[in-house]
C-alpha positions as CSV (number, residue, x, y, z in Angstrom):
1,X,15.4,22.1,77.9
2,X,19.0,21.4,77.4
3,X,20.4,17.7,78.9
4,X,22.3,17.7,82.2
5,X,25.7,16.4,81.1
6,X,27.8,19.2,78.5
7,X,28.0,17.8,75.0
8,X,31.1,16.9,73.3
9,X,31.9,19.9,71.5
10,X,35.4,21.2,70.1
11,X,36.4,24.3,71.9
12,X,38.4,27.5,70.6
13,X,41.4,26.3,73.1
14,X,41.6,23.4,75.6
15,X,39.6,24.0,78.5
16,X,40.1,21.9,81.8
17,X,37.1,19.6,82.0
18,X,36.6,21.4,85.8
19,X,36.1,24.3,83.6
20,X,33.9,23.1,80.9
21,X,32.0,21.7,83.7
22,X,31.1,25.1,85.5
23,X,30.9,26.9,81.7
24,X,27.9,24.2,81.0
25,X,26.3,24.6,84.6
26,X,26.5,28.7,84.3
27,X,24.9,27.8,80.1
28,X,21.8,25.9,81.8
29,X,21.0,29.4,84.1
30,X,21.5,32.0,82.3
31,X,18.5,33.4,80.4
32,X,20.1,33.9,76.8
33,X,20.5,30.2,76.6
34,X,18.7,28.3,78.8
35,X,15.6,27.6,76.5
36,X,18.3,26.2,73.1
37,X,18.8,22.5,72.3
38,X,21.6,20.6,73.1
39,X,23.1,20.9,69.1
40,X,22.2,25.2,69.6
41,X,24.2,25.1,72.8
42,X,27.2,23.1,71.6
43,X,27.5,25.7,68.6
44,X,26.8,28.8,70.8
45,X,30.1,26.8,73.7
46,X,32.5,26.9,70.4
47,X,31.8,30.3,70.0
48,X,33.0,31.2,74.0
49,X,36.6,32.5,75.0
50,X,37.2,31.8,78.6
51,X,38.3,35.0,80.6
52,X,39.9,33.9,84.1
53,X,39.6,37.2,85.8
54,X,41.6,37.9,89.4
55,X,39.9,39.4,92.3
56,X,39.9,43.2,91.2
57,X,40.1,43.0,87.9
58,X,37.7,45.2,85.9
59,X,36.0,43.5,82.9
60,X,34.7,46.6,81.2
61,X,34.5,50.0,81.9
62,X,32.0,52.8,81.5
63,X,31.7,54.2,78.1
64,X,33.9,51.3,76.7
65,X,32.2,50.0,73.1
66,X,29.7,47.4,73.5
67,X,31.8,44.0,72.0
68,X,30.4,41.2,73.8
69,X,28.0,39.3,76.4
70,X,29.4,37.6,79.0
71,X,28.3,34.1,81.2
72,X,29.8,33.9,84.6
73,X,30.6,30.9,85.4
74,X,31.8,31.2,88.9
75,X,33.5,34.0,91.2
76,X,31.3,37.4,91.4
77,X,31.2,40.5,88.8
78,X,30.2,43.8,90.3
79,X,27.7,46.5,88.4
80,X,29.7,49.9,89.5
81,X,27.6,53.0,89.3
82,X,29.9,56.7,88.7
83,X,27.9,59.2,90.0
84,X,29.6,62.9,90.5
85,X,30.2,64.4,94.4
86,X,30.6,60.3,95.5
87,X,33.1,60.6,98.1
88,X,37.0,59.7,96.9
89,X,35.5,59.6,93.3
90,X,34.9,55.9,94.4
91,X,31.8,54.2,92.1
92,X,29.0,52.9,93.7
93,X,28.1,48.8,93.7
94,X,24.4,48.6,92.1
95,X,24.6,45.1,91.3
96,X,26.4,41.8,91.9
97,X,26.4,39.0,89.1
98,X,26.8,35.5,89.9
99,X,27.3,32.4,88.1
100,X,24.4,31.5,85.5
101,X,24.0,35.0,85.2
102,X,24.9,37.3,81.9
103,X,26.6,40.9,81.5
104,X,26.6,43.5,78.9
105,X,24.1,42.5,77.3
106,X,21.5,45.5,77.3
107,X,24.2,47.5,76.2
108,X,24.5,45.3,73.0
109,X,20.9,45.5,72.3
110,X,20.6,49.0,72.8
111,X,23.6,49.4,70.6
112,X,24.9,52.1,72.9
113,X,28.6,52.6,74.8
114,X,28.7,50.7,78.0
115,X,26.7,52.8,80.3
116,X,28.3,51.2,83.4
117,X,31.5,49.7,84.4
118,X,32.0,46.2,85.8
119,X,35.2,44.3,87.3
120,X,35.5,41.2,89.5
121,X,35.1,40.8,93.3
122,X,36.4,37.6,93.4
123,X,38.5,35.4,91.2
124,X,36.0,34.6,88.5
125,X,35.8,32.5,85.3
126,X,34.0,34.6,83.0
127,X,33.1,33.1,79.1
128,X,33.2,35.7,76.4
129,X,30.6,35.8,73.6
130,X,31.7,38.0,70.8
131,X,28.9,41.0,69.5
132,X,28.7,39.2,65.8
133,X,28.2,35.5,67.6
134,X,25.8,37.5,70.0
135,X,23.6,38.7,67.0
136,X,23.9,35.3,65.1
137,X,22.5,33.7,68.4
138,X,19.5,36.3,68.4
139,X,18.7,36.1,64.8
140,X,18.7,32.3,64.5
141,X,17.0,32.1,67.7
142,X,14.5,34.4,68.6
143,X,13.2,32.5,70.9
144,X,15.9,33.5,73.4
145,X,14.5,37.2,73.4
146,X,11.9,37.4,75.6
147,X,13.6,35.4,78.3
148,X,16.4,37.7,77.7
149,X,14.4,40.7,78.0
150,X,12.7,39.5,80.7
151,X,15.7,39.4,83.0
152,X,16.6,43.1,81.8
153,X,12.9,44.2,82.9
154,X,13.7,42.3,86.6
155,X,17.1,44.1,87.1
156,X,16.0,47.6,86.1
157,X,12.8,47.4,88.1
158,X,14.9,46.5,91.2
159,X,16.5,49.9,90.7
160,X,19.8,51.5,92.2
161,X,20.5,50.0,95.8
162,X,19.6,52.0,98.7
163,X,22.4,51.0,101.4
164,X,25.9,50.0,100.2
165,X,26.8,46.0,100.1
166,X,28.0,45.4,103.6
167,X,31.4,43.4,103.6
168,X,30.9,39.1,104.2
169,X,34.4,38.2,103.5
170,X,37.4,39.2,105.5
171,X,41.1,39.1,104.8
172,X,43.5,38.9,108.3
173,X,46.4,40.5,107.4
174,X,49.1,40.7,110.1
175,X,51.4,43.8,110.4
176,X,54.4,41.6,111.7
177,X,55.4,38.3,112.9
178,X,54.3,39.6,116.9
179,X,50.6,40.2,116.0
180,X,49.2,36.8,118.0
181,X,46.8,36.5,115.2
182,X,45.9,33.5,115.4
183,X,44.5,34.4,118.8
184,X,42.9,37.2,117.2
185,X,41.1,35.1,114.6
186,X,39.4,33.1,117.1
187,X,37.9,36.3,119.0
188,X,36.8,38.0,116.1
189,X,35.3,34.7,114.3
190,X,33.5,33.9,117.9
191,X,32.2,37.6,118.1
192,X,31.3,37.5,114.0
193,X,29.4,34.0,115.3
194,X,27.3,36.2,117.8
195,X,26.0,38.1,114.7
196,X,25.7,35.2,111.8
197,X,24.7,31.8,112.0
198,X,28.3,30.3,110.9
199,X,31.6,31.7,110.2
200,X,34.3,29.6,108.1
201,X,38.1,30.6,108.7
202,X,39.9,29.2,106.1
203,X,43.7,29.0,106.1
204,X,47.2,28.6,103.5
205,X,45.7,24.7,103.5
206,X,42.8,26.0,101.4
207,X,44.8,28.1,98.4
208,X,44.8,25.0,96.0
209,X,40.9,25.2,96.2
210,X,38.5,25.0,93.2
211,X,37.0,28.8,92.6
212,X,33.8,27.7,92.7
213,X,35.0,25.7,96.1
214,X,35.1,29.4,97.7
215,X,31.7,30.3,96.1
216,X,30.1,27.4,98.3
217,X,32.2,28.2,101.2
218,X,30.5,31.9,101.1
219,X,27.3,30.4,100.2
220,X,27.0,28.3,103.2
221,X,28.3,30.9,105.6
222,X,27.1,34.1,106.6
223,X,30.5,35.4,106.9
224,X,34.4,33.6,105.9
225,X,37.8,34.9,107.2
226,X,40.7,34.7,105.2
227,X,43.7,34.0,108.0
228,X,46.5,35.6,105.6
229,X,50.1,34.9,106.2
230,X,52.5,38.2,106.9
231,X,54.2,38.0,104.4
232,X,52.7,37.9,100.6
233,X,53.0,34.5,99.7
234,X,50.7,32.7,97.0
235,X,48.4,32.4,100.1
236,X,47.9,36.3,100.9
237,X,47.6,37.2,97.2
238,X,44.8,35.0,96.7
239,X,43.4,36.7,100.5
240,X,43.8,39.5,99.3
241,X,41.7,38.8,95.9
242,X,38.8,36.8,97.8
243,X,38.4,39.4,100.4
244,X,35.2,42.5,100.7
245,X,37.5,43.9,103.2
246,X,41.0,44.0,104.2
247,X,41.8,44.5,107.7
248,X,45.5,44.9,109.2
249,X,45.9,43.9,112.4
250,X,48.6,45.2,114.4
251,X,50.2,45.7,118.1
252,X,49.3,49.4,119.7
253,X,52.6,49.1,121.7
254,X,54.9,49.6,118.7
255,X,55.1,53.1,117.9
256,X,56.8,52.6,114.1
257,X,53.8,53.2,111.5
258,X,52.2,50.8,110.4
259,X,53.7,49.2,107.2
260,X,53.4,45.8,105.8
261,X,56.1,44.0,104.2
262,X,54.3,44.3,101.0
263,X,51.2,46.8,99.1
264,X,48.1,46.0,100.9
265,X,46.3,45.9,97.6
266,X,47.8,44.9,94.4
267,X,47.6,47.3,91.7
268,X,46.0,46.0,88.7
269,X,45.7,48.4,85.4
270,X,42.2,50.5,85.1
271,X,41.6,49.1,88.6
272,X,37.7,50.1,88.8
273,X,37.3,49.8,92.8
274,X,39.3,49.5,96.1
275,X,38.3,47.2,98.8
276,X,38.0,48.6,102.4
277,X,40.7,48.6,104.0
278,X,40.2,48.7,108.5
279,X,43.5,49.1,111.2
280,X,43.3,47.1,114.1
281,X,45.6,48.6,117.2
282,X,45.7,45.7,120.0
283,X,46.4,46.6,123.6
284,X,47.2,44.3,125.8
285,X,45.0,45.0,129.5
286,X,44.9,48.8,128.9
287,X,43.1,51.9,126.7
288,X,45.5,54.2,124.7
289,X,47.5,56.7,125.8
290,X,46.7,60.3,124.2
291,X,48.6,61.1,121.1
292,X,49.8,57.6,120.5
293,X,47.1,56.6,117.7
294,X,47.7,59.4,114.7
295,X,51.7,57.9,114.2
296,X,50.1,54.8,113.5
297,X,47.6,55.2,110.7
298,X,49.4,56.1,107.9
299,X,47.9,58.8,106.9
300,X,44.7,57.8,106.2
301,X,45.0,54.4,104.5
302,X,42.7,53.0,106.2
303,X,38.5,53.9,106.5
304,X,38.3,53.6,110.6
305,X,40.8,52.2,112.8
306,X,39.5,50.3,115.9
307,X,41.3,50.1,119.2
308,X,40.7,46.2,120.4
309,X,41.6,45.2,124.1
310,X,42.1,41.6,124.2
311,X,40.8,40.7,127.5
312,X,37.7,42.3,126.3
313,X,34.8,40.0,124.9
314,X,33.1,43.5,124.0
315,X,36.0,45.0,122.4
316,X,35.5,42.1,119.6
317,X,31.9,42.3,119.7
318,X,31.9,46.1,118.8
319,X,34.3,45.5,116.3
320,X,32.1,43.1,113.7
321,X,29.5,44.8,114.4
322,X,31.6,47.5,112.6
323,X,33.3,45.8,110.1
324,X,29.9,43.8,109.2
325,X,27.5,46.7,108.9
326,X,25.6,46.0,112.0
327,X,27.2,48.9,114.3
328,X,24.7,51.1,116.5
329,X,25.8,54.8,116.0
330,X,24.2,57.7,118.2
331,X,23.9,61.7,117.1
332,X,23.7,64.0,119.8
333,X,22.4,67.7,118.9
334,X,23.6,71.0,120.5
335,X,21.0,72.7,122.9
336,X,23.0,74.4,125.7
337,X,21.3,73.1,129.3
338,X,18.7,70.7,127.2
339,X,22.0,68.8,126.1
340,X,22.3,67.3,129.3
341,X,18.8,64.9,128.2
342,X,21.9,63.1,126.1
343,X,23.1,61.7,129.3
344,X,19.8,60.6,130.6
345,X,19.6,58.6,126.6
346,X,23.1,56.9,127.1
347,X,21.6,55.5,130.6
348,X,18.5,54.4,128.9
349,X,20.3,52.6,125.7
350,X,22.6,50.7,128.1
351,X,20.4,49.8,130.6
352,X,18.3,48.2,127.7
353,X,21.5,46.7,126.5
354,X,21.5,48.3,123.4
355,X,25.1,48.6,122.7
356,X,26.6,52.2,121.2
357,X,29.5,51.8,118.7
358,X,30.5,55.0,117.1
359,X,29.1,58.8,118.1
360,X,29.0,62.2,116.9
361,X,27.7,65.4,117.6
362,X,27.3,69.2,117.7
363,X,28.0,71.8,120.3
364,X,27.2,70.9,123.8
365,X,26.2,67.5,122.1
366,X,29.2,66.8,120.8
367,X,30.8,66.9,124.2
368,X,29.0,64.2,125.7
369,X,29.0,62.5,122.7
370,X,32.9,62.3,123.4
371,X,32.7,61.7,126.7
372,X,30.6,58.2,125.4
373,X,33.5,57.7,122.8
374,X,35.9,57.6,125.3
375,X,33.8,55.0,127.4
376,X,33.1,57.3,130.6
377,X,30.4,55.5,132.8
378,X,27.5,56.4,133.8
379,X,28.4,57.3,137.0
380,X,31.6,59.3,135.1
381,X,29.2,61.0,132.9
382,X,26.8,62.5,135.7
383,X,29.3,63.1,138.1
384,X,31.9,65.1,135.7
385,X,29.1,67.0,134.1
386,X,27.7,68.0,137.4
387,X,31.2,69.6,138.8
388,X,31.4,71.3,135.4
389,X,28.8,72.5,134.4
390,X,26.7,72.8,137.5
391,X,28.7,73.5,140.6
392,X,30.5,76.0,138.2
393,X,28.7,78.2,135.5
394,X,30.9,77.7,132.4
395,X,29.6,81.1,131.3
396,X,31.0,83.3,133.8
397,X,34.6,84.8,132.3
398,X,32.7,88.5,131.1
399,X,35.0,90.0,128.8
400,X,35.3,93.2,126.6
401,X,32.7,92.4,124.1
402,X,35.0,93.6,120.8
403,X,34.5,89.6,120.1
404,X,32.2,88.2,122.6
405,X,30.4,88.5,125.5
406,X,32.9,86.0,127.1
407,X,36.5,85.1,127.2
408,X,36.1,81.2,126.9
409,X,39.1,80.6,128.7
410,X,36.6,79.0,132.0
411,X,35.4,76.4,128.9
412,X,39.1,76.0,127.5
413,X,40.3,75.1,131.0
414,X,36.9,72.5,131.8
415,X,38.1,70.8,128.1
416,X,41.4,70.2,128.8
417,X,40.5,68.6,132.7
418,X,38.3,66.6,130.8
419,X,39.9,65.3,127.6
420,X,43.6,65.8,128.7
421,X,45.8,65.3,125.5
422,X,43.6,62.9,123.6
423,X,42.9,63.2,119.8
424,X,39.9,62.2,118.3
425,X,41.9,59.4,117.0
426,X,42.6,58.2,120.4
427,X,38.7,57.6,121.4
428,X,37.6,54.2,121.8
429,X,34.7,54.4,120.0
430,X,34.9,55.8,116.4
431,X,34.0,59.7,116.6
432,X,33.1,63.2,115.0
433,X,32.0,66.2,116.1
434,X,30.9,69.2,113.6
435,X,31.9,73.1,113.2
436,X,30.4,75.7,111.1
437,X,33.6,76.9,108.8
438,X,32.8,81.1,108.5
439,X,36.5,81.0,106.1
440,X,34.4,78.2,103.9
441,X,30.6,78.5,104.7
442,X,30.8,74.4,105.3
443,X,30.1,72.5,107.9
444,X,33.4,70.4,108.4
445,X,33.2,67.0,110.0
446,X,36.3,66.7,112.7
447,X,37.5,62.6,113.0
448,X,41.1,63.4,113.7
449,X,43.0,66.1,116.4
450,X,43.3,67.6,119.6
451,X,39.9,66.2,120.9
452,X,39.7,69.7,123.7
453,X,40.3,71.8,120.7
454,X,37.7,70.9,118.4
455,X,35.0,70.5,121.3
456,X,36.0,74.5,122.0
457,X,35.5,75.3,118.3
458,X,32.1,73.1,118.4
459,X,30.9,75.0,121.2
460,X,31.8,78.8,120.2
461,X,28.4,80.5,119.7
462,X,28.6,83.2,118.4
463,X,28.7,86.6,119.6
464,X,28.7,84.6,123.0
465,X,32.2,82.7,122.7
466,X,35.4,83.6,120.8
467,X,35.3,82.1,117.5
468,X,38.1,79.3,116.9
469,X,41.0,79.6,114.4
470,X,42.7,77.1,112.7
471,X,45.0,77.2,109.5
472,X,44.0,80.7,109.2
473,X,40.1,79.3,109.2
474,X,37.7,80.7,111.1
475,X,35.4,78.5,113.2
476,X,32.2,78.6,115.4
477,X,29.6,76.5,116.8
478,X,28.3,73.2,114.3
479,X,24.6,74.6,115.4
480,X,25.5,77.4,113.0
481,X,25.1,75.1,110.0
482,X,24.3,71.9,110.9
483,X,23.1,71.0,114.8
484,X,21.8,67.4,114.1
485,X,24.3,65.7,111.9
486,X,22.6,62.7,111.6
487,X,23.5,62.3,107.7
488,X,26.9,62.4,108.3
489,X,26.8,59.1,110.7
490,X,24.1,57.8,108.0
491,X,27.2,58.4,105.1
492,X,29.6,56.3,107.0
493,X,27.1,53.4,106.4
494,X,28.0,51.3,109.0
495,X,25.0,50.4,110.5
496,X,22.0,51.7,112.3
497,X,21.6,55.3,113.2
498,X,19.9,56.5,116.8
499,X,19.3,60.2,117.1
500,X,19.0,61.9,120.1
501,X,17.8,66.0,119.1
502,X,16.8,69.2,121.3
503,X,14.2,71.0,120.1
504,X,15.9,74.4,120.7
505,X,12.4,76.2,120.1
506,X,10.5,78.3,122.6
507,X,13.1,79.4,124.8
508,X,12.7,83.2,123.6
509,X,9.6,85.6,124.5
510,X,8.4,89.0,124.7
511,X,6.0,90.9,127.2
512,X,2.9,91.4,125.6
513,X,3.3,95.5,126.2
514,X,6.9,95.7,124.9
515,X,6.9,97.2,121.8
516,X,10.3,99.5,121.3
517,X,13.6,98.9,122.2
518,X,14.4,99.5,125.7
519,X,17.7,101.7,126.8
520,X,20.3,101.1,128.6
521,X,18.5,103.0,131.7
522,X,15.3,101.5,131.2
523,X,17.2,97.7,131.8
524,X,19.2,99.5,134.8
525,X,15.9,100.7,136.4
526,X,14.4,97.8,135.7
527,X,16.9,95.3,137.4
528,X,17.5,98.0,140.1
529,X,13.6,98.3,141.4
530,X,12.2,95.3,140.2
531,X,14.8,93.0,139.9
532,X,12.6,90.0,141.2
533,X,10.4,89.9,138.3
534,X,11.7,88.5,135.0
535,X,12.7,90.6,132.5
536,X,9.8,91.6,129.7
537,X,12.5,91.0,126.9
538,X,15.5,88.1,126.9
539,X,19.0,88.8,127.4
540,X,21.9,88.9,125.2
541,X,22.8,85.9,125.3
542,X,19.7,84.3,124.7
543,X,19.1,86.3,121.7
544,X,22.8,85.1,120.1
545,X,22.6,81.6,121.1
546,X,18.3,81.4,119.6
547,X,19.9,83.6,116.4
548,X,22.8,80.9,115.9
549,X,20.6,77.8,115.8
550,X,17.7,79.1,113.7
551,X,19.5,77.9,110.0
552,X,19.7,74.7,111.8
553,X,16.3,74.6,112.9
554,X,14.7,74.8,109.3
555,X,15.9,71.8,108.1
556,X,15.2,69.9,111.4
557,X,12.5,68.1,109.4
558,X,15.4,66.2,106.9
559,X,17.9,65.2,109.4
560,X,14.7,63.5,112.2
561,X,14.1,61.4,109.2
562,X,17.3,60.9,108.5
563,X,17.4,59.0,111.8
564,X,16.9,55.0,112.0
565,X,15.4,55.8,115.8
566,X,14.1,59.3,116.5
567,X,14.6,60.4,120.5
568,X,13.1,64.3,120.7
569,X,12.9,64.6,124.9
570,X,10.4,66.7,125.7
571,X,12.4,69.5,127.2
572,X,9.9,72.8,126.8
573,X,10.3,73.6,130.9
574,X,13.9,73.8,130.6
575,X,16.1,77.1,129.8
576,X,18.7,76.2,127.0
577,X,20.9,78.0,129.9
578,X,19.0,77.0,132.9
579,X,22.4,74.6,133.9
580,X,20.5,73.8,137.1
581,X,18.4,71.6,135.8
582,X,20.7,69.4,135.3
583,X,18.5,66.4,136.7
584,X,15.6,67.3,135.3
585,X,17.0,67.2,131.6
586,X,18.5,63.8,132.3
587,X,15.6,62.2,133.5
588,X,13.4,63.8,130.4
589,X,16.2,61.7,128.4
590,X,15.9,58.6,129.9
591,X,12.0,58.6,130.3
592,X,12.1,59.5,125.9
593,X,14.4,56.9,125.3
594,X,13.0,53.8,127.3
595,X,9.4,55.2,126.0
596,X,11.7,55.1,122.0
597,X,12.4,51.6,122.7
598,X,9.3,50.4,123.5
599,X,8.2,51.0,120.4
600,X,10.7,49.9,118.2
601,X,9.9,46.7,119.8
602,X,6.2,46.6,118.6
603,X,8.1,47.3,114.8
604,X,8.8,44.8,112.2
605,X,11.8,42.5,112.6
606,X,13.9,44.7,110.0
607,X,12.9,47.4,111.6
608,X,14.7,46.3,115.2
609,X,17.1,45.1,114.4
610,X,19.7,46.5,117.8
611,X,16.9,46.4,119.7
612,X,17.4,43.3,123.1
C-alpha cells in the first residue's frame, strides 16, 4: 500500500497544496490505484489534469467518445440514466460518485461510446486521466485490473435504483426583501429536526469554505439549508450550486407573480439535469382565498407549491415531510355510496396520528379526497356529506335521456356549496383528482383549475350524468379508465403511498328464472302489483354505473400493489347507491383502517415507516 503523505511529484500545472492534498486522499480509495507503489502513483499524479467542475456542470454526456477516467476528489458526480416516456425528458439519477471513487472507466474498457451521461451535483474537483495514460497504467500494471473490475461487478449488480434520490440539501431563496426568512429558516430547520437527527443552516459566513468543508458538513448531517441572500451575490450562486433542491419562499399576500431578481438556476451549456425547484406562499394567521394561488406560480416553474401558515407548527412539519421525501399521500377510489368508507379511513389515520399530506382520487373518491385537501374536519366531513348526500338524493334531477338519465345540475349546485371558487391550486394539501378523456382515450390527471368543475367531470358516469366539456374535450368519470390511481401519487415520489379502494363487485344480480329481456309492460306490471318485492333484474342505472367501472376493475390487481398500505373495507352489504347507509360505510372504513394499522405495526422498521 501506498504511504500516507502524497509524494513530491512535478505536476502538469501548479496545484494548491489543499488540492494536491484531496487529489492524493481520493488516489488512496479509488480502486484503479489503490494497490500501486508510491514511485507508480507519483507517475500515474503527473499524468492528472485537474477539472474544477460547478454545481451543474455535466462532465460527459451520453454517447460522447470514451477519452478518459476520472478520480473525484471531492464534491459529488451523478450517473444520469435517459430512458424514453421519462416525464419532461428529464434523465433519471442511477448512481452518485463520491470522492475516492472513479468514472468512465467501463466505457474505456469496453471501448464503446459513453453509454451514460454524468455532470456534477455539487462543486467538485474532479482529476482527468487521459485514455492513452489510462492504457499505459493497465498494461504496466495489471495488477490494477481485478480491483478494477471488481468495483464494475459491485456497481452493476446493484442495478438501476428503484425510488428517486430524495433531496438532503436545500437552498432558501427569498422572493423579496419582506419574506421574514430568517424566521422561516428556523421553523423549517426545527420541523426538518423532527424527521433527521441534525440539521446545519449555514449562512454568507460560510461561502469562503473548503469544498470538501461542505462534503463533511453533509456528511455529518442528515439534512443542511443553504440560507441564500435575495439577491444573487457570490453567496446565492454558490446556494444555488450546493443545493438538491431550490425552494422560493415568498409572501401569499402580494398578488404580483412571483419573480426573483435574478434566474433561479443558472444556465450552464449542455446542462444534463435541473434541480427541483418548490414555491412557498406564507400566510400570515389565515388559509387562501379562492383564485388567489394560480397568479402566483409562474406558470409552472415550480414541481408543487406549498401554502405554509406561520403560526402553524404542522404547516412546517407537512412541508419537509414533502420537500424530504417522507410525505404520507392517500388515493381514494370511486364507488358511488361505498365511497363514503373514505371518511370513516381519514378518521382512523388521524386518530392514529398518522398525518395525510397530499391526496388524490377518482369519482365520488375524488370528492372527499378534496374535501381532506382543503383540511375539512372530521366533524366537517360527516356533517357536509350527510346534508348532501343523505338528506338529499344527488340523483334526483330525471331528464330527457338524449344524454343521460339525469340533468346533473342537483350535483353542479352541491359542488359549488361545497368548493365555492377554489382551484385545485388553492387546496392546502397538494391534490389531483382523475377523468377519463373520451376526445383522447387518457386518463388525465387534474392538479390545477376550478376545483367544482373537475369534481363534476370526475363524477359524470356515464349514460347516468352529462359528460363534461372542456377545450372542445369530452370528459366522464376517472372510473372509466382508471378508478384507483394509486400510480399516479406513486410517480410524484414523495413519499409513502396509503390506498384506500372499493371493491365495486357484486352489486349486480339476476333472478334465477329471468332469462329474456323484459318489456316495458312487464317492469310496469311488475312495480304496479308487486312493487314490494325487488325487482328480478337491476335498473338502469345500476347497469351504467357496474358497465363504467368494469375496465377499471381488471387491472385492480396492479394498482392494490401499487399501494405502500392497502385499505379494501369490506363493503359487500352496501348498494353502490344505497346513500343511506351512510354510517354504515363509514364505520366499515374506520374498522379496515385501524385493523391496516395494526399490522403495519407488526412489519419491519422500513416497512412503517408513518406509522405512530
Amino acid at each position: 500500500m501506498p504511504d500516507e503523505t502524497p509524494p513530491v511529484a512535478d505536476a502538469v500545472a501548479p496545484v494548491a497544496d489543499h488540492a494536491r492534498l484531496r487529489l492524493w486522499r481520493a488516489l488512496q480509495k479509488a480502486p484503479l490505484f489503490a494497490e500501486l507503489d508510491a514511485a507508480s502513483m507519483s507517475a500515474i499524479e503527473r499524468e492528472l489534469t485537474l477539472l474544477e467542475l460547478p454545481g451543474g456542470a455535466p462532465l460527459f454526456h451520453h454517447g460522447d467518445p470514451a477519452d478518459a477516467v476520472y478520480v473525484v476528489a471531492s464534491g459529488c458526480l451523478g450517473v444520469f440514466r435517459h430512458d424514453e416516456g421519462a416525464p419532461n425528458d428529464e434523465p433519471g439519477l442511477i448512481a452518485e460518485i463520491t470522492p475516492g471513487n472513479i468514472v468512465g472507466e467501463m466505457s474505456l474498457l469496453s471501448h464503446t461510446r459513453r453509454t451514460r451521461s454524468v455532470a456534477a451535483l455539487r462543486d467538485s474537483e474532479v482529476w482527468r486521466l487521459a485514455s492513452s495514460s489510462f492504457d499505459a497504467l493497465t498494461g504496466h500494471h495489471p495488477e490494477v485490473l481485478p480491483a478494477l473490475m471488481r468495483n464494475v461487478a459491485v456497481r452493476n449488480a446493484m442495478g438501476p435504483v428503484k425510488r428517486r434520490r430524495q433531496p438532503r440539501t436545500f437552498a432558501l431563496l427569498p422572493a423579496g426583501r419582506d419574506v421574514p426568512s430568517a424566521r422561516f429558516a428556523v421553523m423549517l430547520s426545527a420541523a426538518l429536526g423532527r424527521i433527521g437527527d441534525q440539521v446545519q443552516m449555514l449562512g454568507a459566513e460560510s461561502q469562503n469554505e473548503e469544498p470538501d468543508w461542505f462534503a463533511r458538513c453533509e456528511m455529518d448531517c442528515s439534512f443542511v439549508l443553504y440560507r441564500a441572500d435575495a439577491t444573487l451575490t457570490p453567496w446565492t450562486e454558490l446556494c444555488l450550486r450546493q443545493a438538491d433542491c431550490l425552494v422560493v419562499v415568498r409572501s401569499a399576500d402580494n398578488d404580483q407573480p412571483t419573480r426573483l431578481p435574478f434566474e433561479i438556476e443558472a444556465s450552464q451549456p449542455g446542462a444534463i439535469f435541473h434541480r427541483r425547484r418548490e414555491l412557498v406562499l406564507l400566510h400570515e394567521g389565515r388559509d387562501p382565498a379562492a383564485g388567489m394561488t394560480a397568479p402566483l406560480l409562474a406558470g409552472g416553474m415550480y414541481g408543487q407549491h406549498h401554502h405554509v401558515r406561520l403560526d402553524l407548527q404542522s404547516d412546517f412539519d407537512r412541508l419537509a415531510r414533502l420537500i424530504t421525501g417522507h410525505a404520507v399521500g392517500i388515493v381514494m377510489a370511486g364507488g358511488g355510496a361505498r365511497s363514503f368508507s373514505h371518511i370513516g379511513a381519514v378518521r382512523a389515520l388521524r386518530a392514529s396520528g398518522v398525518p395525510i399530506d397530499q391526496a388524490g382520487g377518482t369519482s365520488m373518491g375524488a370528492i372527499v379526497a378534496a374535501a381532506v385537501a382543503a383540511r375539512w374536519t372530521d366533524e366537517e366531513l360527516i356533517a357536509r356529506f350527510r346534508r348532501s348526500f343523505v338528506d338529499a338524493n344527488p340523483l334526483r334531477d330525471y331528464t330527457l335521456p338524449l344524454v343521460s338519465l339525469f340533468g346533473g345540475r342537483h350535483v353542479t349546485r352541491l359542488l359549488k356549496s361545497a368548493f365555492g371558487d377554489k382551484d385545485i391550486e388553492d387546496l392546502i394539501l397538494p391534490y389531483y383528482c382523475v377523468t377519463a378523456n373520451l376526445t383522447t382515450s387518457n386518463a388525465d390527471v387534474h392538479t390545477n383549475g376550478r376545483l367544482w368543475r373537475w369534481l363534476r367531470a370526475s363524477v359524470s358516469i356515464p349514460g347516468v350524468l352529462p359528460p363534461f366539456n372542456d377545450a372542445g374535450q369530452v370528459h366522464v368519470d376517472g372510473g372509466v379508465i382508471d378508478n384507483f390511481p394509486v400510480r399516479t401519487m406513486r410517480r410524484a415520489g414523495r413519499g409513502i403511498t396509503i390506498g384506500v379502494d372499493v371493491d365495486t363487485g357484486g352489486a349486480l344480480s339476476a333472478g334465477a328464472g329471468v332469462e329474456d329481456s323484459w318489456s316495458a309492460w312487464e317492469f310496469f306490471r311488475r312495480l304496479l302489483w308487486r312493487r314490494k318485492e325487488t325487482l328480478p333484474i337491476p335498473s338502469i342505472v345500476r347497469i351504467l354505473l357496474r358497465s363504467a367501472l368494469v375496465a377499471s376493475t381488471a387491472r385492480a390487481a396492479r394498482d392494490r400493489a401499487a399501494a405502500d398500505l392497502l385499505i379494501v373495507p369490506a363493503m359487500e352489504t352496501i348498494d353502490l347507491l344505497d346513500w343511506t347507509s351512510f354510517d354504515a360505510a363509514i364505520e366499515a372504513g374506520y374498522s379496515a383502517t385501524m385493523e391496516a394499522l395494526d399490522k403495519a405495526r407488526t412489519l419491519p422498521t422500513g416497512a412503517r415507516i408513518f406509522i405512530a
